[in-house]
C-alpha positions, 0 to 999 in steps of 0.5 A: 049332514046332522050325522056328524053334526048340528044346526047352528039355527033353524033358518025363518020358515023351516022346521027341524023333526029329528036329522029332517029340515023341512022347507015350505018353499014361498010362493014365487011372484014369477016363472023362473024366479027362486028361492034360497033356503041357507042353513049352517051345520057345526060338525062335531069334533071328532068327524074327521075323514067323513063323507057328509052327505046332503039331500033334497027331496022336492015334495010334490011338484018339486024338482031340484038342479042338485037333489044330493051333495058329498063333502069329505072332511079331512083326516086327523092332522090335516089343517084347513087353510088358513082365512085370508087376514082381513082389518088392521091390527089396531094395537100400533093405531092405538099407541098412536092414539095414546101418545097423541093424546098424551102430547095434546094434553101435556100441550093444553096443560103448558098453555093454561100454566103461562097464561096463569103466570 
């Protein structure tokens, strides 16, 4: 992976020697329970049309579901799909906002001049 790009951060309890990710698994409570290992990798600018390839290699003892992955990038040009759109656009909430507060305050300075006169 790191041939086109870097590690965003080393994960808790692995280190980084070189393009290698070390992971001491932690001992598991139980058979069958797992451990998850997450990292992410910012690929450089200018890795398009690659194959980054992953591997795994259990140390001894060690077994893995999955030991290698293949992820191709897209060839210049070609834009990704875009996010869903999440949250609100807050610049109508914030006019709102602003004119509510300018009736408010317009309402309290009216009051407090016919109370003095």
């Amino acid at each position: 992976v790191l041939a086109h790009g870097t590690l965003v951060a080393v994960p808790d309890g692995a280190t980084l020697a070189g393009t290698f990710l070390t992971w001491q698994i932690p001992t598991l409570a139980a058979k069958g329970d797992t451990a998850t290992l997450t990292y992410q990798v910012k690929l450089n600018s200018d890795a398009y049309n690659v194959t980054v390839k992953n591997v795994a290699t259990p140390g001894p003892g060690g077994t893995c579901t999955t030991c290698t992955t293949n992820h191709q990038t897209p060839p210049p040009g070609v834009v990704p799909p875009e996010l869903p759109k999440t949250g609100a656009d807050l610049l109508p909430v914030l006019w709102w906002a602003g004119l509510l507060l300018l009736l408010g305050t317009a309402a309290l300075v009216l009051s407090r001049r016919r109370r003095v006169a």
